[in-house]
C-alpha positions as CSV (number, residue, x, y, z in Angstrom):
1,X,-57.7,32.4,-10.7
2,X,-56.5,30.4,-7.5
3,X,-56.6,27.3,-9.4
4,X,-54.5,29.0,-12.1
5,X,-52.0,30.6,-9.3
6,X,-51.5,27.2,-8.2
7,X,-50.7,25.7,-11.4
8,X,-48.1,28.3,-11.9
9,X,-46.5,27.6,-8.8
10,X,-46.0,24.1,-8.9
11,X,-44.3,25.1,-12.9
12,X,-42.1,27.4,-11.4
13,X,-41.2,25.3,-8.7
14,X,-40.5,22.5,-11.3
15,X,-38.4,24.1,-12.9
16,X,-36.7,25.9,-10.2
17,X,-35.5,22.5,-9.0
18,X,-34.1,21.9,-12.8
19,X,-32.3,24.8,-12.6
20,X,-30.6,23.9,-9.2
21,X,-29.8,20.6,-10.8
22,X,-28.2,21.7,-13.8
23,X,-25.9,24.1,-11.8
24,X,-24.9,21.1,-9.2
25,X,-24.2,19.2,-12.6
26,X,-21.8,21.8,-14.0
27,X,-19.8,22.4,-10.6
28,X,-19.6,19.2,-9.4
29,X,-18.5,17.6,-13.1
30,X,-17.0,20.5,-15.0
31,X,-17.3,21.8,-18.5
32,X,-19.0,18.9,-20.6
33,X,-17.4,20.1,-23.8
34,X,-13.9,20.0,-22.1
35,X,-13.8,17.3,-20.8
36,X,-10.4,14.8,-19.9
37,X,-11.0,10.8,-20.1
38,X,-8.8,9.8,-17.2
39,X,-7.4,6.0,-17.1
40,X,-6.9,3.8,-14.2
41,X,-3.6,3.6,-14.5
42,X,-2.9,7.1,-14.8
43,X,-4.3,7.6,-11.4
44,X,-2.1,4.3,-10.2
45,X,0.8,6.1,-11.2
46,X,0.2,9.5,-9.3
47,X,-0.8,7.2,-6.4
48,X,2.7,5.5,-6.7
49,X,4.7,8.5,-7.3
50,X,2.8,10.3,-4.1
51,X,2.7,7.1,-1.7
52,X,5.1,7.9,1.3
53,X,5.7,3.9,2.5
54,X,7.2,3.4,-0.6
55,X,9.5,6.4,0.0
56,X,10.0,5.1,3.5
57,X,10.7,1.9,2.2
58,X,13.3,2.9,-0.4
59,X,15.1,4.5,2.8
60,X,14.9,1.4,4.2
61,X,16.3,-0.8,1.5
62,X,19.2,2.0,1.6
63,X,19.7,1.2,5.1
64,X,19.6,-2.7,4.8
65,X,22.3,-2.3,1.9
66,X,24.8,-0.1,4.6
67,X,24.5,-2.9,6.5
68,X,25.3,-5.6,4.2
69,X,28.3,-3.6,2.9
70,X,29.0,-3.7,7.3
71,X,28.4,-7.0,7.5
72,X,31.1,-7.8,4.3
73,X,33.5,-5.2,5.3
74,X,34.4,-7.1,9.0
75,X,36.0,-10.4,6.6
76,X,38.5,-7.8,5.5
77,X,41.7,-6.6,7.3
78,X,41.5,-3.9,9.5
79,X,43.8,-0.9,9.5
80,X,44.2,1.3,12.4
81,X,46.7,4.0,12.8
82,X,47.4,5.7,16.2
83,X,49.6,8.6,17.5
84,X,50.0,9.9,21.3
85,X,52.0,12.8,22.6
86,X,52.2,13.3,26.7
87,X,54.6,15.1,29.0
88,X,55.1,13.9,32.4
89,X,56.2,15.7,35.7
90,X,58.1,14.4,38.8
91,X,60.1,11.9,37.1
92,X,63.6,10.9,38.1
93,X,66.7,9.3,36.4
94,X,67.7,6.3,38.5
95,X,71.4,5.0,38.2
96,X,71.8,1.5,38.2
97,X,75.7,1.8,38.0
98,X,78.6,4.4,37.3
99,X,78.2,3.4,34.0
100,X,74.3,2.7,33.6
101,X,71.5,4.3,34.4
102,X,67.4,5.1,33.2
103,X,67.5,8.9,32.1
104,X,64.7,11.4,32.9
105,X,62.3,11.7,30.0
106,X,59.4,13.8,30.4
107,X,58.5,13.8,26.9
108,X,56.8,11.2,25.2
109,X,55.7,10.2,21.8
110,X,54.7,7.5,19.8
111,X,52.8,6.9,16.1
112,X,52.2,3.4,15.1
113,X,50.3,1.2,12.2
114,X,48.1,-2.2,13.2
115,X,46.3,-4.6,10.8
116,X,43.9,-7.5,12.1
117,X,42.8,-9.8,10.4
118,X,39.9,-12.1,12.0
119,X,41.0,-15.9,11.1
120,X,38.3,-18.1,13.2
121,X,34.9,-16.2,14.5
122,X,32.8,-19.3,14.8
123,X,30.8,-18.6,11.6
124,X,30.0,-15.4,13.4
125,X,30.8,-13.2,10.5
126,X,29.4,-15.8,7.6
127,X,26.4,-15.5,9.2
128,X,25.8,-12.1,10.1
129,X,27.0,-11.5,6.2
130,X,24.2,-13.8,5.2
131,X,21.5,-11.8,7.6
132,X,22.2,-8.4,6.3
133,X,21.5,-10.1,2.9
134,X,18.4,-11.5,3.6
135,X,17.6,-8.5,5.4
136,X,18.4,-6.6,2.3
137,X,16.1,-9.0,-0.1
138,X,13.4,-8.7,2.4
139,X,12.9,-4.7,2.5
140,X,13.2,-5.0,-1.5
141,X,10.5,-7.5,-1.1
142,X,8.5,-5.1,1.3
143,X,8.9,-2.9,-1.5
144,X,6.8,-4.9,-3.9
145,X,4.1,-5.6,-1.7
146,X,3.5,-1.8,-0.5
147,X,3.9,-1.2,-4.7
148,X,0.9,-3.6,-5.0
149,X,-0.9,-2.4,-2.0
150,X,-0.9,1.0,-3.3
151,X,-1.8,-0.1,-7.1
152,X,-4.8,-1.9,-5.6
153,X,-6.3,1.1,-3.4
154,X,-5.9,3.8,-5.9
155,X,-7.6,1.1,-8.9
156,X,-10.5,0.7,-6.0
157,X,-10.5,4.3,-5.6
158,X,-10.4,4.8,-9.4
159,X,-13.8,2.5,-10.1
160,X,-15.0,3.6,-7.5
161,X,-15.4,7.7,-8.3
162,X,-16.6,5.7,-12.0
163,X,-19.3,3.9,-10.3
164,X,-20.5,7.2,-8.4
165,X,-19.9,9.3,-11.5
166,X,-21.6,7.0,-14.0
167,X,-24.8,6.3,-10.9
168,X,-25.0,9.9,-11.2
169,X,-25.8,10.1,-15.4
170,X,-28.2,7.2,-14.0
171,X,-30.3,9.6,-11.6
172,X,-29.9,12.5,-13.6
173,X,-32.0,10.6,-16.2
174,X,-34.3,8.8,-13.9
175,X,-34.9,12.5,-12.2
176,X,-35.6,14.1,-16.2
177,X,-38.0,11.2,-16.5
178,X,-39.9,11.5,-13.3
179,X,-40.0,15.3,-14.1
180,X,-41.7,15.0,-17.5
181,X,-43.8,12.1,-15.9
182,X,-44.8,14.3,-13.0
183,X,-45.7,17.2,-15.5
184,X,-48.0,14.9,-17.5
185,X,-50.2,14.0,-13.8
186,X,-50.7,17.7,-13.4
187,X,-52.0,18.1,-16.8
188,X,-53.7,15.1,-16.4
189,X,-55.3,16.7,-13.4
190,X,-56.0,19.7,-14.2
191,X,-58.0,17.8,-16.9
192,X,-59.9,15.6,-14.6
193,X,-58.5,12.5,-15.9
194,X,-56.0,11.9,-12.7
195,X,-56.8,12.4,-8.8
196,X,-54.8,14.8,-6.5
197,X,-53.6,11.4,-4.7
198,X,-52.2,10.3,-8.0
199,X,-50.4,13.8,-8.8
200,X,-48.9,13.6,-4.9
201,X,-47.8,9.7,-5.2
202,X,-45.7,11.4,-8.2
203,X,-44.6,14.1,-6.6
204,X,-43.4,11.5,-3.8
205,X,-41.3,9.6,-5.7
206,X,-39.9,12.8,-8.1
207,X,-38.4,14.0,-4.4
208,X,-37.1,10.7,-3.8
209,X,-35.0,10.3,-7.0
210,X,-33.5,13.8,-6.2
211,X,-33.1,12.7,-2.9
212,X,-30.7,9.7,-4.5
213,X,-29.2,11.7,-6.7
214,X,-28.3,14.1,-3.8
215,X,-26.6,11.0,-2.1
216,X,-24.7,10.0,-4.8
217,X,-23.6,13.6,-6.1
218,X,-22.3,13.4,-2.1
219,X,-20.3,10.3,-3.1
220,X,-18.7,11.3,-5.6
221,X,-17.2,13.9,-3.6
222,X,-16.1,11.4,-1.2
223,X,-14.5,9.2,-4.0
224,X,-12.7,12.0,-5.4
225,X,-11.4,13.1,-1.9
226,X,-10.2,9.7,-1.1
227,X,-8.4,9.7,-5.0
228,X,-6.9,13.2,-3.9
229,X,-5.7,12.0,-0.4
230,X,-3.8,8.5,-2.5
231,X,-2.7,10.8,-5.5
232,X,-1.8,13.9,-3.7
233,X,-2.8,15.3,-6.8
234,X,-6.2,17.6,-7.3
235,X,-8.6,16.0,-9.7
236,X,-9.7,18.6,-12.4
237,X,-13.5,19.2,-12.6
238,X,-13.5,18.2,-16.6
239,X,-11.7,14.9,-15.4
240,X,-13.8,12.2,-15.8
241,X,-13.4,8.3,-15.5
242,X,-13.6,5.4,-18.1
243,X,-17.4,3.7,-18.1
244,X,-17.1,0.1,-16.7
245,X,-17.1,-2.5,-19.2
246,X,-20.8,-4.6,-19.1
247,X,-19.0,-7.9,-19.9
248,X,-19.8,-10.9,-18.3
249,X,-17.4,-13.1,-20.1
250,X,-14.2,-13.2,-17.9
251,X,-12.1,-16.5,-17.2
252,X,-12.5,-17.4,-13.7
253,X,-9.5,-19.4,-12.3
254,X,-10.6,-22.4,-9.9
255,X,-9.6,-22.1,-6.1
256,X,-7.1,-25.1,-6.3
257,X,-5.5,-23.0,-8.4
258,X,-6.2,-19.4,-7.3
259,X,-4.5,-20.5,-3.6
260,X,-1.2,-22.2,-5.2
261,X,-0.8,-18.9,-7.6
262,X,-0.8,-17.0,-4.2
263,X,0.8,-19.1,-2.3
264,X,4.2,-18.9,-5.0
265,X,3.3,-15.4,-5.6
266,X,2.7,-13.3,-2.9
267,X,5.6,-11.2,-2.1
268,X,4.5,-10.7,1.3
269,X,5.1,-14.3,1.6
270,X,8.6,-14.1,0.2
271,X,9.4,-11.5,2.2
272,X,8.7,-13.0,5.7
273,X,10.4,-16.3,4.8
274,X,13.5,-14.1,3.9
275,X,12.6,-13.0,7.2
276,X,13.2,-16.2,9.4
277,X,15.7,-17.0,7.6
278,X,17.8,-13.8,8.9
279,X,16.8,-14.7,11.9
280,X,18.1,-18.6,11.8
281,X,21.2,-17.1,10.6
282,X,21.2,-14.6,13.5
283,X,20.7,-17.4,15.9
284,X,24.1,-18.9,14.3
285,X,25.9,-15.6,14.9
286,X,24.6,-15.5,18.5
287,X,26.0,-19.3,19.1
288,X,29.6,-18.8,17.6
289,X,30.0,-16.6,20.7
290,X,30.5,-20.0,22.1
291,X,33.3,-20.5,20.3
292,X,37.0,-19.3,20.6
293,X,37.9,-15.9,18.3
294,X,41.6,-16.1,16.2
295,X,43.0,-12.9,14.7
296,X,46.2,-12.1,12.9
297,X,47.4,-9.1,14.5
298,X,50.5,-7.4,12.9
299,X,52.0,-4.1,14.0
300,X,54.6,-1.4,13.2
301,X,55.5,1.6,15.5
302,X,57.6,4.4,15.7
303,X,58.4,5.5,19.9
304,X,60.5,8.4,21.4
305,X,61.8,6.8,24.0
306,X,60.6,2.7,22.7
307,X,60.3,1.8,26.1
308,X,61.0,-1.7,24.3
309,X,64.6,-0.9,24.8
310,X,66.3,-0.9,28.1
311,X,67.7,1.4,29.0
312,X,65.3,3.7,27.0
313,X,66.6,6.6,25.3
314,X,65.8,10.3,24.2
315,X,65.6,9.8,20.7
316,X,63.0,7.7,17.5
317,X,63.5,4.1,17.3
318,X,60.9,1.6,15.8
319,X,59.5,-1.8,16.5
320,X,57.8,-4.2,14.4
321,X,55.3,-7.3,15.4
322,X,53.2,-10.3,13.9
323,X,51.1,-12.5,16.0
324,X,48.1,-14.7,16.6
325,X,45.9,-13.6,19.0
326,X,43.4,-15.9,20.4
327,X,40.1,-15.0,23.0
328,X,37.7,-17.4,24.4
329,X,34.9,-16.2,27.0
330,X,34.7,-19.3,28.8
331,X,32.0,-17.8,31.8
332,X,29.7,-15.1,31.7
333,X,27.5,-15.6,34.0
334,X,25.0,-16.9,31.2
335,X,25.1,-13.8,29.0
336,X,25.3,-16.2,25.3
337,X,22.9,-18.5,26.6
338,X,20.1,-15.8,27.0
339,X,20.9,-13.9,23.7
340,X,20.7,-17.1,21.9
341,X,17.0,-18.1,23.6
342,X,16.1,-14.1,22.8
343,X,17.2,-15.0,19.3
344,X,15.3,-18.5,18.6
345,X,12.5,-16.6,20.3
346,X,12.4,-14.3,17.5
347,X,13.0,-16.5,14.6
348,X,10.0,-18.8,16.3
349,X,8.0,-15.2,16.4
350,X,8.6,-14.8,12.6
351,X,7.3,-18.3,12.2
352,X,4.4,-17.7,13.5
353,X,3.6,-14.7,11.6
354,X,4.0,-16.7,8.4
355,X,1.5,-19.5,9.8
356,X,-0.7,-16.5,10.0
357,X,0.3,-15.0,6.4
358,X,-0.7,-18.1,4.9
359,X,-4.0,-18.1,6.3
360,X,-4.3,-14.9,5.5
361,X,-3.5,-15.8,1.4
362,X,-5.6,-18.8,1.8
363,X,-8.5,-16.5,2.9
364,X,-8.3,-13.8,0.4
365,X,-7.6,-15.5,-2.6
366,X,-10.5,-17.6,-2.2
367,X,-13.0,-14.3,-0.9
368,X,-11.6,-12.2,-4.4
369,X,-12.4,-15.3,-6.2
370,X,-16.2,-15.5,-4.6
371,X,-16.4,-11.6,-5.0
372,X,-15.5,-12.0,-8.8
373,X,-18.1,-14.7,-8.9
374,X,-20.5,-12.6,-7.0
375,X,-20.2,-9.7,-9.1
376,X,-20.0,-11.5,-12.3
377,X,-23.9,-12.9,-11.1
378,X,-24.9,-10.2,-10.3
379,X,-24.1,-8.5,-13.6
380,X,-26.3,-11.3,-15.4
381,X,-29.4,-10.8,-13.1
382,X,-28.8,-7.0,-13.3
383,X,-29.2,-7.2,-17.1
384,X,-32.0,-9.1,-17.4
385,X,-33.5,-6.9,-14.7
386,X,-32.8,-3.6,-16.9
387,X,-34.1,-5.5,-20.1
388,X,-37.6,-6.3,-18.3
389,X,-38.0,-3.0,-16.6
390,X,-37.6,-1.0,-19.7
391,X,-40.3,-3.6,-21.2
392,X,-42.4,-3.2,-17.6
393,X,-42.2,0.4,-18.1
394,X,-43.4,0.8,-21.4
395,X,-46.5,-1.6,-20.9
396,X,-47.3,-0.7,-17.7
397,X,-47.9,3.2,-19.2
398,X,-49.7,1.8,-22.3
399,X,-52.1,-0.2,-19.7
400,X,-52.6,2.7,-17.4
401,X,-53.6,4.8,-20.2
402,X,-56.5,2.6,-21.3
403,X,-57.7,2.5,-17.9
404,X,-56.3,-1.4,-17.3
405,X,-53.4,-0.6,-14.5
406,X,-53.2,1.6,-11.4
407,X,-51.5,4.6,-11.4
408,X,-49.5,3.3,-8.6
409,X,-48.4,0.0,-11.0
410,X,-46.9,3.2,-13.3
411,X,-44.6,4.3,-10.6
412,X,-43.5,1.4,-9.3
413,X,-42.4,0.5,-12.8
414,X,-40.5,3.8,-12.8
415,X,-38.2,3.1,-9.4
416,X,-37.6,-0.2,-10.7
417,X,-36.1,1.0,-13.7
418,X,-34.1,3.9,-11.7
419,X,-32.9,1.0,-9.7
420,X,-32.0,-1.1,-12.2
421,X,-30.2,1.7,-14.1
422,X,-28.6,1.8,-10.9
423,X,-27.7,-1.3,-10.0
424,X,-26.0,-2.0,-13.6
425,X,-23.6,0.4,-13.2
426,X,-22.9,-0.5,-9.3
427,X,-21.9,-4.4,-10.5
428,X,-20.0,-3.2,-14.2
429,X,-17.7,-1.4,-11.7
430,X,-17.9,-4.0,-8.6
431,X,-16.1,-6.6,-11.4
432,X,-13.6,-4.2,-12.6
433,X,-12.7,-4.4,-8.8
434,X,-13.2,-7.9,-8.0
435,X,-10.5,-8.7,-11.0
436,X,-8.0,-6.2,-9.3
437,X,-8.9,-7.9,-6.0
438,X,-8.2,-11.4,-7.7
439,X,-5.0,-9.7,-9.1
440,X,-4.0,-8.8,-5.9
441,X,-4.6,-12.3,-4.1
442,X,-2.3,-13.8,-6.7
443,X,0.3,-11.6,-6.6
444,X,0.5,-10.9,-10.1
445,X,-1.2,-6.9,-9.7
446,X,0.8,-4.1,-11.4
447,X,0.4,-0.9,-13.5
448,X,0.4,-3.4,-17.1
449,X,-2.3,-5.3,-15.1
450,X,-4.6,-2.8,-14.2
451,X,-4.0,-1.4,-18.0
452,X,-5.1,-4.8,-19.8
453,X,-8.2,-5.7,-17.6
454,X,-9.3,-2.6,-19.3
């Protein structure tokens, strides 16, 4: 009767554990009859449409552009119009003769019209035009690189919550296999033909494939928060992701080659060139300050008294004048030469951070390139390895049941075909992001991209 009890128990604990399994399966991955095949792009574009630097940097751009039109408007003439009113107290007429003399005039007024027209600036406003500019084309380029920084986290994201979903099929099957395998020991024992060690090593190793499925069930939460946080969207439980590709067969450009593409590419690097060259035009601006400033200054008014006119007198009379007006600063205490050093400062700043870019595209293009590589290896080996461990598993059971292999053999046959299960899945989707990676380096990464390395 105790023997039978026990029996009973370990059944009902079996399939207790199914149970808990099954329900984890159905919450955590939704209806299998409803389910929604969700593309990598798809998710790209949520990820785009929710990505705030991109919004940030279309403000941006906005900006740059109002200060290009600023930068083009100062050519143009100037128009000002004024107007002044005033009353003064304690004011006397003063008589310069019987028959002359400066009336008492307490009120005042005056309206006038002035253009201005800058003739010589030194190059000052050429090259603060030509800054906005290339201010302007640098935020657009900003724009592409934060457009292919976004594509390349939510595609990462994307085969990433594929590899965790499609490692999860992986243990779910390895866990039904150990199940049934652990079901035939305690018959086998209960029989005689197995030992209680044998029926426990089992038992070991069934705990420890739900123990990885646990894990990975945990990260596919985490890759489907992370998609959430880059989408700002909520991914349905019947959503499910596209199965990597097991395909070895993908061109591999040489580094010579992979480098140059990024170097000519690389928006980022087009953008910070843009970026000393505003600057070098900057430093230009600063220096015309050196230089004398001519303007064409014309100016109509209308004054009651015109104080033009001597004597003045109580009633509207207008002036007119045209004129060159010239301004040199010829000493200020060193004021130019210090905003011109500030200046080349900067510009040799922006230099510098390009040095640094380029080793920065040197270095990535040729680590995507070694991670494609990698991964593509890997791939092959992990092949061959699944091939051999279904073969290993097979024999290995056929051995053990005519007494010619250790039970222990059967198991480890067992967790190497869990892990090779496994580790298929892990490098299908490790080249799907390896070849966005090497898109990336390149510069040549966007929504048509990610949809053709399908």
């Amino acid at each position: 009767m105790k023997y039978f009890m026990k029996t009973v128990c370990l059944r009902l604990s079996a399939a207790v554990v199914i149970a808990v399994v099954q329900f984890c399966l159905i919450h955590a991955r939704g209806d299998e009859t409803n389910q929604v095949l969700v593309q990598p792009e798809q998710v790209v574009e949520m990820a785009l449409k929710h990505n705030i630097k991109l919004k940030t940097l279309n403000r941006e751009e906005k900006a740059a552009e109002a200060l290009a039109e600023q930068a083009r408007a100062q050519r143009l003439p100037l128009f000002s119009v004024d107007a002044k009113s005033s009353h003064y107290t304690g004011l006397n007429s003063f008589e310069i003769a019987p028959i002359f003399s400066i009336p008492e005039i307490a009120n005042r007024y005056n309206a006038g019209i002035m253009v201005s027209q800058p003739l010589y600036t030194g190059g000052r406003l050429r090259s603060m035009r030509q800054s906005a500019e290339l201010t302007r084309q640098s935020v657009s380029a900003d724009q592409k690189v934060a457009t292919s920084e976004s594509i390349l986290d939510s595609a990462i994201a994307y085969w990433n919550w594929s590899k965790a979903y499609y490692q999860l099929d992986a243990l779910k099957a390895a866990v039904a296999r150990m199940e049934a395998h652990t079901k035939d020991m305690l018959n086998l024992k209960n029989a005689g033909m197995a030992t209680e060690n044998d029926l426990l090593s089992t038992e070991v190793l069934l705990e420890q494939t739900r123990q990885k499925y646990e894990d990975a069930l945990r990260r596919l939460d985490l890759t489907i928060a992370w998609i959430e946080f880059l989408t700002g969207e909520q991914i349905g439980k019947n959503w499910l992701p596209a199965k990597p590709a097991v395909s070895t067969n993908i061109p591999v450009l040489s580094e010579q080659e992979l480098i140059a593409a990024a170097l000519k590419m690389r928006d980022e690097r087009s953008a910070q060139i843009l970026r000393v060259r505003a600057m070098d035009e900057k430093i230009k601006a600063t220096e015309s300050e050196y230089y004398p400033q001519v303007s064409l200054v014309a100016r109509y008014e209308q004054a009651r008294p015109n104080m033009l006119n001597f004597p003045p007198r109580d009633k509207w009379q207008d002036d007119a004048f045209a004129g060159v007006v010239v301004s040199w600063n010829v000493f200020d205490w060193g004021l130019r030469k210090a905003k011109v050093r500030e200046a080349v400062a900067r510009r040799d700043q922006a230099h510098l951070a390009l040095e640094q870019l380029d080793d920065k595209i040197f270095y990535e293009a040729r680590a995507a390139r070694i991670r494609l590589l990698e991964a593509i290896n890997r791939l092959e080996v992990s092949k061959r390895i699944l091939e051999r461990a279904n073969k290993n598993l097979s024999v290995v059971n056929d051995l053990w049941k005519n007494g010619l292999a250790r039970h222990s053999d059967v198991l480890d046959a067992h967790s190497q075909l869990t892990d090779a299960q496994y580790g298929i899945i892990s490098d299908s989707a490790d080249i799907e992001i390896a070849r966005i990676q090497v898109e990336f380096a390149i510069g040549a990464l966007s929504v048509e991209k990610v949809k053709a390395l399908r």
